[in-house]
N, C-alpha and C positions, 0 to 999 in steps of 0.2 A: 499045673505049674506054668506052662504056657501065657497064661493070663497075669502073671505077675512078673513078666518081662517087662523094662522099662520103656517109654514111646522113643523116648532121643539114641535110645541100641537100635531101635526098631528102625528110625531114620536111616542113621550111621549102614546099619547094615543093607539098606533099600539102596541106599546112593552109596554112590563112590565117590570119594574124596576131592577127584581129580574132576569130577563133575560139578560138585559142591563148589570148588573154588574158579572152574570157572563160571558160573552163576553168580555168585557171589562181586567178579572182576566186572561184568558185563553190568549189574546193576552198581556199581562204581564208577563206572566208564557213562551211563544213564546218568546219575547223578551230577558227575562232572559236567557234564551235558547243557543240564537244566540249572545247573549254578552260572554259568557262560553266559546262556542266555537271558536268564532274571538278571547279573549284575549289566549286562549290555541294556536289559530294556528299562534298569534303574537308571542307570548315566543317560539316557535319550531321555528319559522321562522329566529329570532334574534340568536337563539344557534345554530342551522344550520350553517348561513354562518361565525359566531366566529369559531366553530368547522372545518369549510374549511379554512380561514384565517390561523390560527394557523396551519394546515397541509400543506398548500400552504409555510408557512414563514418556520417550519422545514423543507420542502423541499425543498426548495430554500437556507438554513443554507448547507445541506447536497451537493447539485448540488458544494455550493460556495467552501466546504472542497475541493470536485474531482477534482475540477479547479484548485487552489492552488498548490494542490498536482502534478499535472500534470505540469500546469506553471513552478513549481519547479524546476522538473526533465527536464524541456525543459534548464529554464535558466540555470543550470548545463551542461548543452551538450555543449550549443553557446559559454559560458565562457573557457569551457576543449578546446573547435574546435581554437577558440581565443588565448588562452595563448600557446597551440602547434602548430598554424601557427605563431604566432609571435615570436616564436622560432624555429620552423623550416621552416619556409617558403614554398616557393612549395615542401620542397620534405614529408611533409606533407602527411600522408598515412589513408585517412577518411577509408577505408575498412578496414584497420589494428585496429585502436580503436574500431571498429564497434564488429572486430572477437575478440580483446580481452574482450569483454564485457563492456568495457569503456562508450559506446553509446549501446542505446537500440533503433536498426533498427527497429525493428514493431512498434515505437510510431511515425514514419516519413514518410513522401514521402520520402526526399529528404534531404541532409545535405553538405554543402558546404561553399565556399569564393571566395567572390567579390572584384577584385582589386579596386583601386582607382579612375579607368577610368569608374567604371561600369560591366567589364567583368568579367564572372565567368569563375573563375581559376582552383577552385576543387572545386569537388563533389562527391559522394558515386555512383553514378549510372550510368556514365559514360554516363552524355548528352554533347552535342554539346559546345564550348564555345560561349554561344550568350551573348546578353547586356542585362543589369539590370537598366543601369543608371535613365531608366524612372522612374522604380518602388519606391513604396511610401516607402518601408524601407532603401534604397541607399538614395533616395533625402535625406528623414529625419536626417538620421547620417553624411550626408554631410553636411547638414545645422547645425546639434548641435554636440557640445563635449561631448555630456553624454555618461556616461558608461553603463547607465541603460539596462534594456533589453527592446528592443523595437516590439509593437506589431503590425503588422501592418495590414490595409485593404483586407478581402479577394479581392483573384483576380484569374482569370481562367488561371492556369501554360499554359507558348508557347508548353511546350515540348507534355504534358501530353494531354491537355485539360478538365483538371478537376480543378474544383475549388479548392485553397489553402491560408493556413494560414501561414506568413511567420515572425519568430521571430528571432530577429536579436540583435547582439554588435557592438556596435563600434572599427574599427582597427586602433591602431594607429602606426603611423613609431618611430623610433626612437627619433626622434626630438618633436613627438608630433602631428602631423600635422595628416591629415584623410588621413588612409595605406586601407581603405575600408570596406569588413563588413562582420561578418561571420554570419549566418544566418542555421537556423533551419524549413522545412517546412512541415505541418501539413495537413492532411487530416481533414477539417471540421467538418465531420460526427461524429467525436470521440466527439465531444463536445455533440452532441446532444443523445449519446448512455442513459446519463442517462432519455430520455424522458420513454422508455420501463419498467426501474426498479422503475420511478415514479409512474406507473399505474396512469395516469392524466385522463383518458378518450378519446373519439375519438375527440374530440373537445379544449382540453388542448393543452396549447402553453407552451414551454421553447424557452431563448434563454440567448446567452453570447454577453453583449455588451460594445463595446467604450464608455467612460462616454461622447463624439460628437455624440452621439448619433447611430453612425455605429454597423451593428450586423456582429458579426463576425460569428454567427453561429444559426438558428433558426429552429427549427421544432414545426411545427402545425398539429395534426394527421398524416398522412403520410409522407406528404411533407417536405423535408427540403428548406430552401434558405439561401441565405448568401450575403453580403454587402450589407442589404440593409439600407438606411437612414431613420432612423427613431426620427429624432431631431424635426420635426416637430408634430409629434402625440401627442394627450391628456397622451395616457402614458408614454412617456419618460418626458413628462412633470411632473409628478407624481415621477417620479424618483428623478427629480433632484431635488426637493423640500427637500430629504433627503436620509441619508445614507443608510437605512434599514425599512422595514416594510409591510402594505398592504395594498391596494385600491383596487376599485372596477372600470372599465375600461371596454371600449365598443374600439372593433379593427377597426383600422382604413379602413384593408384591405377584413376582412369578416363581417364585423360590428356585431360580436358575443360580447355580453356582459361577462366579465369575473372577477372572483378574482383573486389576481393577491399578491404574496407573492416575495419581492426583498431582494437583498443585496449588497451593494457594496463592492470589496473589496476592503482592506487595501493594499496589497502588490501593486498590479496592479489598475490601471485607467480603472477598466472592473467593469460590473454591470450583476447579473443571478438574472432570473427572471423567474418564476412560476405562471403558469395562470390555469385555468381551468373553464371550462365553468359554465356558471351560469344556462343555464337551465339542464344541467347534473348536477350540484352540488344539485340542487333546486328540482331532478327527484322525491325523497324518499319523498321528504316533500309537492312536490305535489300529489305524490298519496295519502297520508297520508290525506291530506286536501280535495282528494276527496270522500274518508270514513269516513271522518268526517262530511263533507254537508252530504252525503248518512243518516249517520246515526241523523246528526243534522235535516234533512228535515223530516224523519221518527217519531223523534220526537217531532216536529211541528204537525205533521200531527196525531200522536197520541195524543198529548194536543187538536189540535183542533178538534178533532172525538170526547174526552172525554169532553170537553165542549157544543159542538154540542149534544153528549149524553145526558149530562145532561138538558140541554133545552126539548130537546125530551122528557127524562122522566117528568119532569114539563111541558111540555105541553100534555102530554099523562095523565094525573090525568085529562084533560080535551077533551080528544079523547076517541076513541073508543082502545079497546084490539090490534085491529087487527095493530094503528098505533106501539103501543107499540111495540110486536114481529117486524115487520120492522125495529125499531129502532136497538134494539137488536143485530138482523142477520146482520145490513150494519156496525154495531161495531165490531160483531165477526170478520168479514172479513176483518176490516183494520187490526183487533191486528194481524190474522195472516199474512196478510202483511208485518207487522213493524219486525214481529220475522223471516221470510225469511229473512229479509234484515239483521239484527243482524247477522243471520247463516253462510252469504253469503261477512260478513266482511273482510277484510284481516288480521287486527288487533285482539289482541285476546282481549273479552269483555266477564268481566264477572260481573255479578249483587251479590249482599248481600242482607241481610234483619238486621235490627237493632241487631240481635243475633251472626251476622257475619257467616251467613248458607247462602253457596251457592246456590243460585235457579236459575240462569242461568249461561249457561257453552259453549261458541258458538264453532263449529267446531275449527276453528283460537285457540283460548284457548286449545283446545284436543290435536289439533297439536303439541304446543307448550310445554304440558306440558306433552306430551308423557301419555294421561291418558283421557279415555273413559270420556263422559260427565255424564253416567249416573252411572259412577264411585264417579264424580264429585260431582253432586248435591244431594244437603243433607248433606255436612260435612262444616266443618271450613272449612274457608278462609286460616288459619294460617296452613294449611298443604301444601299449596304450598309454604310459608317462610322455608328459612332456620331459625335452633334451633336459633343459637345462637342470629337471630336479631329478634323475638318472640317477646320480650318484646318492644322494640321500635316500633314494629306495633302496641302494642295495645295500647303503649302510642298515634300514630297517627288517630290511630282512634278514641276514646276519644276526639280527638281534632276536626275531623271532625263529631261527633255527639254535639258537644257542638256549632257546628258554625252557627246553625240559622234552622229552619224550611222550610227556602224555596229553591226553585230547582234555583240549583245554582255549579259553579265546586269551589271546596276547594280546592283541592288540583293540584299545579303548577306541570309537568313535573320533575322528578327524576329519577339520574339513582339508580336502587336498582338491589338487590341479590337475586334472585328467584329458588326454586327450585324441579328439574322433579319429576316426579313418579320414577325413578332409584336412585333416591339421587343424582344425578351430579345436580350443582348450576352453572345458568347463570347469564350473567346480565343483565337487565331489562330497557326498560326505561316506568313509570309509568305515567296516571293522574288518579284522583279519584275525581269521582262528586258524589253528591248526588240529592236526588228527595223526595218532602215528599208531598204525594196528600193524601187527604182522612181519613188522621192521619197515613198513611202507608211511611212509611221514609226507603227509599231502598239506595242502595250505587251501585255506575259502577266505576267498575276498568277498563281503558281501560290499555293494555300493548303491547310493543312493544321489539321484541330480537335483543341486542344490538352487540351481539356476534363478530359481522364479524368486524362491528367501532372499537371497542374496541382491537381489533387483531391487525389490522392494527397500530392506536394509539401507543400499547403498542413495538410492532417492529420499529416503527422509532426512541421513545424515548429510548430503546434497542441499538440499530446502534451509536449512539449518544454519547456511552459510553462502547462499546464492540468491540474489533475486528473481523471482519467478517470471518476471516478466523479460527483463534482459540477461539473462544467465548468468550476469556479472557476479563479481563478489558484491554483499551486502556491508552493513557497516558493520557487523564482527567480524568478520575475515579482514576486511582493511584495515581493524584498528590492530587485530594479531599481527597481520604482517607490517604495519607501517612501527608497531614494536619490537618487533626482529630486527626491519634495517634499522632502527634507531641502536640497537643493542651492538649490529655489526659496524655499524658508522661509525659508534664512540670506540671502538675497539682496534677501527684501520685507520680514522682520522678522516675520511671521506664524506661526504654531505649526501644529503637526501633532500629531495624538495616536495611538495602537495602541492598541487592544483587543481582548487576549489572553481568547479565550472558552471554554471548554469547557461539554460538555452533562451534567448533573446525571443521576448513575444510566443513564448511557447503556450502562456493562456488563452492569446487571443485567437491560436490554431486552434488549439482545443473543446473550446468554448463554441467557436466557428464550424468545423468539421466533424465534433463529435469528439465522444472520449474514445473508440476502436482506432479513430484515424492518430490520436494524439499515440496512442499504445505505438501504433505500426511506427512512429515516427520516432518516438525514445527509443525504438529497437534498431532502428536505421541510424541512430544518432551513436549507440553501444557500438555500432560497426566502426562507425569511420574512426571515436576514438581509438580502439584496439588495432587498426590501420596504423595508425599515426604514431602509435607509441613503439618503444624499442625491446628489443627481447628481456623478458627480465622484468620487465614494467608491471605498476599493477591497475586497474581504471575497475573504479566501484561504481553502484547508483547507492545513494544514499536516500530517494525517493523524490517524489514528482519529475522535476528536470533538472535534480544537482545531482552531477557528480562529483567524484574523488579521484584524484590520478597520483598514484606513489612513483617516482622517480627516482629510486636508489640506487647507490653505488656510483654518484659522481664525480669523476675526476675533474669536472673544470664546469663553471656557473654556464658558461656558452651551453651548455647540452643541455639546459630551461627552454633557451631562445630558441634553438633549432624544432624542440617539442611542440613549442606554442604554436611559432610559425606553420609548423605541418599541422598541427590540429585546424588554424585559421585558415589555412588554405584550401582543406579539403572541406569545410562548412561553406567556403565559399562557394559551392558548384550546388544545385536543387537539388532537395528532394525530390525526385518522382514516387509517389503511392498513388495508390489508386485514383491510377488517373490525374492525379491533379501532381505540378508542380510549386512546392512552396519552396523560400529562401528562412532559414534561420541560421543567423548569428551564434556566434557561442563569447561569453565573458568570462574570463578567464582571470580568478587570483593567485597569486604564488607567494607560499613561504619556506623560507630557506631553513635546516636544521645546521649549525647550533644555533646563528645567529637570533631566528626569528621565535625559537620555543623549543625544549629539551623534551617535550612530551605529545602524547596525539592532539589533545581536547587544546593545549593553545598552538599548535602549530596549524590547525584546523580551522581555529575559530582566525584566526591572522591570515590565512588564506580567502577565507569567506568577506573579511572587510576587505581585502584588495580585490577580491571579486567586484562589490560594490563600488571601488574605486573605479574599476574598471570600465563597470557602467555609468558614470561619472563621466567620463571621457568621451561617451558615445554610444556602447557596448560594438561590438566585434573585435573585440582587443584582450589584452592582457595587462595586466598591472604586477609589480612587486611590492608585496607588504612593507610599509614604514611607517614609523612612530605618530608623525604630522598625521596619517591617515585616521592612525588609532584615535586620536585626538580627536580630530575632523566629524570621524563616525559619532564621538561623544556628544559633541556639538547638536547634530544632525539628529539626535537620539533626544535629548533633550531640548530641541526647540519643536518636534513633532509629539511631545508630551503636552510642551507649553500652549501646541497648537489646539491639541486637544481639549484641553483645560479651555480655554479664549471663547469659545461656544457656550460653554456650560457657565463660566464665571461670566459671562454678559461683557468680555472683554472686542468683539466684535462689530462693528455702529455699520452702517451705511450713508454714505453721503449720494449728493445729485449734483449732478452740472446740467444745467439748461443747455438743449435743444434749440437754436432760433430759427425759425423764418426767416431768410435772407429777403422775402420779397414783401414781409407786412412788416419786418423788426422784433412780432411779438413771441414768447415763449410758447414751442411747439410739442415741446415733450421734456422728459427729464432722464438720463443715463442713472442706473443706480452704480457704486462703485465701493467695493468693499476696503474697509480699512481695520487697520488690527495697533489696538492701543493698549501697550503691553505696562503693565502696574511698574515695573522695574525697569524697562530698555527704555520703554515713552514710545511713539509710535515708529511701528516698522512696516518697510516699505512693501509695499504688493508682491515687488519683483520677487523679495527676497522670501515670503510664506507661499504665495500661490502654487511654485513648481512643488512648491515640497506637500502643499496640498492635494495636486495631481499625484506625487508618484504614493503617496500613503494611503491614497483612498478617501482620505480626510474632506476631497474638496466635492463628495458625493451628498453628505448633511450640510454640508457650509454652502452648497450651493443652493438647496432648498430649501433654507434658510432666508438667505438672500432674495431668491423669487418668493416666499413666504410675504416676506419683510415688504418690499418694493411696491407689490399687490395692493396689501394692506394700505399703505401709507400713499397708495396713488387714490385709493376708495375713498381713506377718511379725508384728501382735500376735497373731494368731489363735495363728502355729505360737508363739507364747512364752505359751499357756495363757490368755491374756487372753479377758473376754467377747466374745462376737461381736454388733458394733455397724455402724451402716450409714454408709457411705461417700460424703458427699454432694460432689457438685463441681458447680462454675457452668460452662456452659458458654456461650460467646459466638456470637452470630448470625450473625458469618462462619463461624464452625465448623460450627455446626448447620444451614447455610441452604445453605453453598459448598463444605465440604470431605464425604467419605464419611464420616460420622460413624458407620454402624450398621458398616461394615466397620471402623474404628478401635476401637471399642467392643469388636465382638466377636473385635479381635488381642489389645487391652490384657487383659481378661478370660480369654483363655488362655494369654498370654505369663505374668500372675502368678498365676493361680490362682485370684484369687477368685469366690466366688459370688457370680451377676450378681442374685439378689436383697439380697446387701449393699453392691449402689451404685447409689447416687439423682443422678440429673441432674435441677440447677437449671436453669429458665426461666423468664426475667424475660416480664412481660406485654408490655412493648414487640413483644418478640421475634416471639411468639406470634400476632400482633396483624399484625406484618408479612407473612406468607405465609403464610395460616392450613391450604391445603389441602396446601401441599409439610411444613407444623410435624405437621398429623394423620395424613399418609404417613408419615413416618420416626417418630414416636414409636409407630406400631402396628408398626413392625419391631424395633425397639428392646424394644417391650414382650414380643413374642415369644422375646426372648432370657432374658427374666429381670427386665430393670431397673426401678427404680422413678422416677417424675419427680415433681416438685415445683415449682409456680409461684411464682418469687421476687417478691420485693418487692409483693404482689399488692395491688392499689387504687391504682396509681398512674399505671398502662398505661390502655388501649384497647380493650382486647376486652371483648367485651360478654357478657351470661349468654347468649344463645341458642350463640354460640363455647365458651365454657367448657363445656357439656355434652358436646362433643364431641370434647373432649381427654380422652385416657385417663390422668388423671394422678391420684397418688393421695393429693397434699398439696397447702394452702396455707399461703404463709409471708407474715404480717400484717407490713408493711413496719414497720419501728423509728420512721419518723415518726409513723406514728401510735402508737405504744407510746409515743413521747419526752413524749409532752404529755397523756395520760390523764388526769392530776390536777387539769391547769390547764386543760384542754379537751373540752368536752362533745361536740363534734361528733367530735372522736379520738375516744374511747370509744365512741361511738354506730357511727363506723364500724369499730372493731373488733368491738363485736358482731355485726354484722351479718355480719362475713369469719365468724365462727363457725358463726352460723347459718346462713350458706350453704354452710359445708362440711358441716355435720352433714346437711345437706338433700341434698347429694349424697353422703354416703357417704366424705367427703376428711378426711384427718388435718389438723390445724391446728396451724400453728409459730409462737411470737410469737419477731421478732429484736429488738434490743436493749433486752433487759430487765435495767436497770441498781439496781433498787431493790426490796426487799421488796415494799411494796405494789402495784408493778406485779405481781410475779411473782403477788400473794395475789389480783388481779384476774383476771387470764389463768386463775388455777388454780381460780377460783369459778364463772365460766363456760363451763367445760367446753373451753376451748385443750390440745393434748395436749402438748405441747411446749414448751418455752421453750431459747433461748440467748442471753447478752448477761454484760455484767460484773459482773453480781450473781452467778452462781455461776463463771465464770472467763474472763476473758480469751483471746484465742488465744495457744497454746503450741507450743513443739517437739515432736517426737516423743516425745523423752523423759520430758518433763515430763507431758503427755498420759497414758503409759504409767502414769505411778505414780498417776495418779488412780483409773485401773484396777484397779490394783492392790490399794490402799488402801480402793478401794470408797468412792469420795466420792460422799455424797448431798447431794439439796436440802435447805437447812434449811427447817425447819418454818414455813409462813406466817404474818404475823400473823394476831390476831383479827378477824373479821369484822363488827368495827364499823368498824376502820380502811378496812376495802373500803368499805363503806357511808358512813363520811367521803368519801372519792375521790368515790363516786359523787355525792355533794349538793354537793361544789368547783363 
């Protein structure tokens, strides 16, 4: 009968009740346990990869800016290569824009033009002419009329054998039809440079791709690749779904799971994209969850020791002494067990007691708070809070004592404000549980230093709205705030002002001294504005050497002037950088809100023309925007189109004024002299296109042109029997200061044939006077060639007689102001003899220009001047007309009597 007793009586009768149910409590109190700790390590798990997402997408925001900006500066190269081959055709000089600075050679392999056929015609580097017609950006422009800028397929260059990125315009002929393709090629690598400044990890992917899914450019820890197709992958799949955002994506090709932060851009049909590994993203919040088990299994294991205890002692009321001690000692030795493992945390864990009295304080805690444990235990908790957030701890604790009796985590993950034994405050990230066995209700802070997240975090949102180079705000943050004060202006009735600044001659330091010295100097130039401005002010860099300055909150227009003036004043002291003192100016535009624009983009763009007004004036000033100006600019806008055009439309001639020998009569040479004959004005004067030549760059082709032209036309009177006469041409100071003048010289000279001892480059003393040691380099190469030079306009410039000796030049030409008033002006005469006898002292020919009257010419020709040209013996002429003087053998007429000199001289 024995055998057919039930197993659950059987139990029942084995255990007692009161044993049963604490068994029972203790795997309840275990459970609660491991719910605590799984919902804590779900919420870290879920903020984790938000907090990578969101740093994956600004990084991928950031990657997308470099591209654009890059793209940019590419499409501006192919367009410049473009409209100067389509206007100059092959003799197109890509080294020549390269040295003027035009194109920026280190952003390139390679930079050139593809005819029609396919064949590359020019190039910067002086490869082979081979065929292109295969390649995917000739086909492409072949097959479309777009003008856009085309991107095309990497593909490994014939020449080089390195992988290339080839971006490209369409050329068209005249008529319209495909004239072929000028095209831009890129080194890959540069796309992928921001992988390093990402810090992605070893396992992190960026890449820049065609929205067909082609990468133009990919790195994965070390390795870069390029074209590869990736239209078929789960992630490009994820891509095209939409324009922007972040997925979670396993690689097709290492099959590494990743996050993955994208952008498309807007300008270009390209897509950048930011990955980084998931189990390096998941590295911190795994180990974190393995000091969590550690310490959540420790706790287990102390619940069920302390239920297993308690049995024991309930069954020890019914043992002997000796089970009791047993019991005891195999307790003691877990608890120090459990408190090793607490000690031996990474995390720093510290315990409470209802009073908020520290009683435990584990190494990781000491560490962190830079403060001994046995410093620790025994005081407030609320000495490691900073003061000021005091009171909202003890509000949260209240809250966590009121939340129930049993062992259970209250408190969710937070980041908080913690702080050391020194007083420095970190930040934190926090959970707080509690425990309440026995009627004894403890608290566990566990925490964690957020320091380094937080750093990182706080510099990309930083970058995002600062420029890197001068710390300043960039042009989002200016255009945010300069919208604010406009919000608060209309609101108090107060004005605001912008001042649009750039730095005076800042190319020619740069260009000069290097781009590190130019760096060192926009940062030195960020100082003195922020010097000079008033609390409250804001000074942007907007890039290269403009800046922005908001002036909000003004009570009265005077507090412009007083700004300006303190910016002027403090430009006016040198630079010192390494080592060298330079002076730059700063120009300064201002526009006022309401009057001058209610919004940023025209109160911006109205500061910027009074900038230019400013430089108008002189530059080192400041100007206020008005209407006349806005007008003026229009003007000034449209006659340097019209300039442009006058080249290209054959709206440009060159005439000559004969050169005489004042001691045979006969024609000695001819000036060439540019004139501009405009289809609608009729001819306009020098005075009025030249400067506007100089300041636009314009007068770099126009003046090659010119020496082109002059060359030419001095050759073909040679081959049609005429005398052989010398060939003078002016040359301007962008030319001879900025462009390769001696290699231009000596193409022009073998393109037409002439001999370089019959052509004389004018230089004006301004000129001279400006760079004296780069004017004395290039005229001893020059002079090597053959040519002869001559200092124009000479008494009116700068340079001094110890400088003249040291130009190798072999004339001066006595400026026409002083010839105009010989008669009526003693101190003229006086210093035109003196230009005589200072050439005769060096050994220099002497030219008088505009000698419009017998007695000047009988003056010039009594004093021994070699030279004369002006309207007394001809005008400038055409070629033609020129030719039959030649011809005809036109001499000077015979001067007067030298009483009439000697009248002049007692005027």
């Amino acid at each position: 009968m024995k055998l057919a007793i039930p197993i659950r009586g059987s139990i029942r009768a084995r255990v007692p009740p009161v044993d049963l149910a604490i068994a029972l409590f203790c795997c309840a109190l275990i459970g609660l346990l491991w719910f605590a700790i799984e919902s804590q390590l779900k919420d870290e798990l879920a903020r984790t990869i938000a907090g990578e997402m969101k740093v994956n997408y600004n990084l991928a925001l950031a990657y997308e800016e470099q591209t654009v900006r890059t793209l940019g500066t590419v499409s501006q190269t192919v367009l410049l290569i473009k409209r100067e081959y389509e206007r100059q055709g092959k003799r197109l000089n890509l080294r020549r824009l390269i040295g003027n600075g035009e194109i920026e050679s280190s952003l390139y392999d390679s930079v050139g033009v593809v005819d029609e056929r396919g064949d590359l015609i020019l190039n910067d580097r002086s490869f082979p002419h081979i065929s292109m017609k295969d390649r995917d950006h000739f086909q492409h422009h072949q097959r479309s009329d777009s003008k856009e800028l085309y991107i095309a397929r990497p593909v490994v260059d014939r020449i080089t054998n390195k992988w290339t990125i080839v971006m490209s315009r369409r050329l068209d002929k005249p008529d319209g039809s495909f004239g072929g393709v000028a095209f831009a090629a890129l080194d890959p690598t540069y796309f992928t440079r921001f992988y390093q400044k990402a810090n992605i990890g070893e396992h992190g992917i960026i890449f820049l791709a065609r929205l067909d899914g082609t990468t133009l450019a990919r790195r994965t820890g070390p390795a870069d690749t390029y074209g590869e197709d990736m239209s078929g992958s789960p992630v490009f799949g994820e891509i095209r779904s939409k324009a922007s955002g972040n997925f979670i994506g396993i690689g097709k090709i290492d099959g590494f799971a990743r996050y993955f932060g994208f952008r498309t851009l807007e300008q270009y049909p390209l897509v950048v994209v930011v990955g980084t590994s998931q189990a390096e993203a998941l590295q911190n919040f795994r180990d974190s969850r393995r000091s969590d088990y550690r310490a959540g299994w420790l706790a287990s294991a102390l619940i069920a020791l302390f239920g297993a205890g308690l049995l024991v002692a309930l069954s020890g009321q019914r043992r002997a002494a000796a089970a009791l001690r047993a019991r005891q000692a195999a307790l003691s030795e877990s608890e120090e067990r459990f408190r090793g493992l607490v000690q031996s945390a990474m995390d720093a864990i510290i315990t409470v007691d209802e009073a908020q009295t520290i009683v435990q304080f584990n190494p990781a805690a000491a560490a962190m708070f830079q403060l001994p444990g046995e410093a620790a235990i025994g005081t407030l908790l609320e000495r490691l809070v900073p003061e000021r957030f005091r009171g909202a701890h003890a509000v949260r604790m209240r809250h966590f004592r009121n939340s129930g009796p049993t062992s259970e985590r209250v408190g969710a993950f937070e980041n908080l404000a913690a702080l050391r034994a020194d007083g420095t405050e970190f930040p934190v990230e926090a959970s707080i549980s509690q425990l309440q066995a026995g009627g004894v209700r403890t608290y566990t802070v566990i925490l964690r230093d957020i320091t380094a997240r937080k750093t990182s975090e706080a510099r990309i949102e930083y970058l995002a709205t600062h420029d890197s180079l001068t710390d300043l705000p960039n042009r989002n943050l200016i255009r945010d705030r300069i919208a604010q004060a406009i919000t608060h202006a209309r609101r108090t009735g107060r004005q605001i002002a912008l001042m649009f600044t750039d730095l005076d001659r800042f190319k020619v330091i740069n260009d000069g001294f290097g781009h590190p010295f130019g760096d060192a100097l926009l940062k030195a130039a960020a100082d003195r504005f922020q010097a000079a401005l008033r609390d409250g002010d804001t000074v942007a860099r907007l890039g290269g050497d403009e800046f922005l300055i908001l002036l909000s909150d003004l009570r009265k227009a005077e507090d412009v002037y007083i700004v300006a003036h303190r910016i002027l004043d403090s430009f006016g002291k040198p630079f010192s950088l390494e080592g060298r003192e330079v002076h730059v100016s700063a120009s300064i535009g201002v526009s006022i809100y309401p009057q001058d624009g209610e919004d940023f983009d025209t109160l911006m763009g109205r500061a910027d023309v009074a900038m230019y007004g400013a430089k108008d004036l002189g530059r080192g000033t400041y100007r206020f925007f008005d209407a006349e100006m806005s007008e003026g600019l229009r003007q000034r806008v449209e006659q340097e189109a019209a300039l442009r055009l006058a080249l290209e439309k054959h709206q440009l001639h060159v005439l000559y004024q004969p050169k005489v020998d004042l001691a045979t009569g006969a024609i000695a040479g001819a000036e060439a002299l540019l004139r501009w004959a405009h289809p609608e004005q009729g001819p306009i004067p020098p005075a009025s296109f030249i400067p506007l030549a100089e300041e636009s760059g314009l007068i770099v082709p126009i003046g090659e042109w010119v020496l082109r032209t002059a060359c030419a036309q001095s050759k073909a009177w040679q081959d049609a029997g005429l005398p052989r006469i010398v060939a003078s041409v002016n040359v301007s100071a962008r030319q001879f200061l900025h462009q390769d003048i001696v290699e231009l010289v000596r193409a022009v000279l073998e393109e037409t044939g002439l001999a370089p001892e019959l052509l004389e480059l004018e230089l004006t003393e301004t000129l001279i006077a400006r760079n004296v040691e780069k004017t004395i380099a290039t005229i001893d190469k020059l002079k090597l060639l053959g040519v002869q030079f001559s200092i124009d306009d000479f008494g009116t410039g700068y340079s001094g007689l110890s400088q003249l000796k040291r130009f190798r030049v072999n004339g001066l030409k006595i400026d026409q102001s002083f010839v105009r008033n010989l008669h009526t002006d003693r101190n003229d005469a006086a210093i035109s003899l003196a230009i005589i006898t200072l050439a005769r002292s060096l050994d220099l020919k002497v030219t008088a220009e505009g000698v419009e009257t017998a007695e000047q010419c009988a003056f010039m020709s009594e004093h021994g001047c070699d030279e004369m040209q002006g309207y007394y013996f001809s005008r400038p002429v055409p070629p033609g007309d020129f030719a039959d003087m030649l011809k005809s053998g036109k001499h000077l007429p015979r001067p007067p009597a030298k009483n009439t000199v000697a009248a002049m001289r007692s005027t």
